[in-house]
C-alpha positions in Angstrom: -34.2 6.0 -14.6 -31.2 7.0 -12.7 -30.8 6.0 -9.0 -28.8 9.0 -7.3 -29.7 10.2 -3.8 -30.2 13.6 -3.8 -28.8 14.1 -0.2 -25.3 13.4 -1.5 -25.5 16.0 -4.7 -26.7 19.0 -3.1 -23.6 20.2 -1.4 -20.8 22.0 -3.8 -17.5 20.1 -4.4 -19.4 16.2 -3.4 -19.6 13.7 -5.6 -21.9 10.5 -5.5 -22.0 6.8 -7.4 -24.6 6.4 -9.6 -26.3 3.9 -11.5 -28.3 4.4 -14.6 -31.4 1.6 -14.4 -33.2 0.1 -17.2 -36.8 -0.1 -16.9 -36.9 -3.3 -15.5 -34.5 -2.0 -12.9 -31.1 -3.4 -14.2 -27.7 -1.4 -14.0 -27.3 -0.4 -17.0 -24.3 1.7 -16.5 -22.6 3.7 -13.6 -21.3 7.3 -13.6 -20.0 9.7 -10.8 -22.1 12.9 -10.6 -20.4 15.9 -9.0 -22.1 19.2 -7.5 -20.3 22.1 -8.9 -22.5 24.8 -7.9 -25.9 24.6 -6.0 -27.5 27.3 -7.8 -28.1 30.8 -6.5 -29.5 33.7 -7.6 -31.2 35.1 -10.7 -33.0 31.8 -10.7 -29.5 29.8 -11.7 -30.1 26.2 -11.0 -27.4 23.5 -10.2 -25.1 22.4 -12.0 -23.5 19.0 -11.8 -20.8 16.6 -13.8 -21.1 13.4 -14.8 -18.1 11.5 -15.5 -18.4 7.9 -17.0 -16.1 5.3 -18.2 -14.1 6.5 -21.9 -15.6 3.1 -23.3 -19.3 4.2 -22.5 -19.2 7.8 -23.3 -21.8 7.7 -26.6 -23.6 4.9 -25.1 -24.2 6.9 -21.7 -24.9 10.1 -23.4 -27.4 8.5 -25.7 -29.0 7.2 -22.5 -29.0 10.5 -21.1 -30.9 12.3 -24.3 -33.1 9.5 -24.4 -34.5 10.6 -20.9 -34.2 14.7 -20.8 -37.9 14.8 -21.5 -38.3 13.9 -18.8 -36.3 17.0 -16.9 -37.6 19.6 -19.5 -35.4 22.5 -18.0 -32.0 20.2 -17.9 -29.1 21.0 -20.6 -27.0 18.3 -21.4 -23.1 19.0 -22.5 -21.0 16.9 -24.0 -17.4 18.3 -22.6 -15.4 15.0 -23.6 -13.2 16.8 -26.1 -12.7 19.8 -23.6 -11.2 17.3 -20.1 -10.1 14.8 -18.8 -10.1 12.7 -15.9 -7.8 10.2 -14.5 -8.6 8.7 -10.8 -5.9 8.0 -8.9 -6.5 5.5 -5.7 -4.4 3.5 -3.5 -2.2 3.8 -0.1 -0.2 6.1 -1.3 -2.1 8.1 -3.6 -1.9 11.3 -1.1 1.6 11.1 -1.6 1.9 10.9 -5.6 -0.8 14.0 -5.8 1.3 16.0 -3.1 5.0 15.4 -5.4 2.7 16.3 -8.6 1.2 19.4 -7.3 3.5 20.7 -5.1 2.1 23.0 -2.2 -1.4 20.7 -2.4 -2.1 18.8 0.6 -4.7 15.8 -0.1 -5.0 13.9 2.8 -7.2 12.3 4.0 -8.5 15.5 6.3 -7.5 18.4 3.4 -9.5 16.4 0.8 -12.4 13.8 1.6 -13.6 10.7 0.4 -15.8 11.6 -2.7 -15.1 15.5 -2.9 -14.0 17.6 -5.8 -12.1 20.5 -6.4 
C-alpha cells in the first residue's frame, strides 16, 4: 500500500511525501507525488508525478506494477530517460535559482514549500 493523503495531492502544482508500505506496514520506500492536473473535462482524470531516488527507480516501479490491479483505470509511465530532477535546498537556495534563471523569483512567498511548476 501507499500512505499518501489525498488532501495534499488534489490541488495542481502541490506536492506531498510519500511512503510506499509493505504489507506488514513497513516503509519500504519514499517518493514525492506531484499534482500536475486535477482532471477536467471529457472524463480526464488526474494526473500526478512521482519522483523517487535514481538508486530505487526499477525497484519502485516494480512496486508500483505489482499493485496497479488494484487501480484498474491508472497508467503507469516510466519517464526516467525523458527528465530529470535535481533538488536544490538550503539558506540560500532562493538565491542560486534566481542567478540561474534570471527573471524567476522563488521566494519563499513566489514559490512555497512543496509546490511545483
Amino acid at each position: 500500500r501507499a500512505c499518501v493523503r489525498v488532501r495534499d495531492t488534489q490541488t495542481e502544482g502541490r506536492s506531498c511525501l510519500a511512503h510506499m508500505l509493505m504489507p506488514n506496514g513497513k516503509v519500504m520506500s519514499e517518493m514525492t507525488v506531484t499534482c500536475l492536473q486535477t482532471g477536467g473535462g471529457g472524463g480526464a482524470g488526474p494526473e500526478y508525478m512521482l519522483t523517487t531516488g535514481g538508486g530505487s527507480e526499477l525497484h519502485d516501479f516494480r512496486w508500483l506494477e505489482d499493485h496497479q490491479s488494484e487501480f484498474p483505470s491508472t497508467t503507469i509511465v516510466n519517464t526516467t530517460d525523458e527528465l530529470a530532477c535535481l533538488g536544490v535546498a538550503g539558506p540560500k537556495s532562493a538565491q542560486l535559482m534566481e542567478r540561474l534563471f534570471p527573471g524567476t523569483e522563488f521566494s519563499r512567498d513566489s514559490w512555497k514549500l512543496l509546490s511545483h511548476r
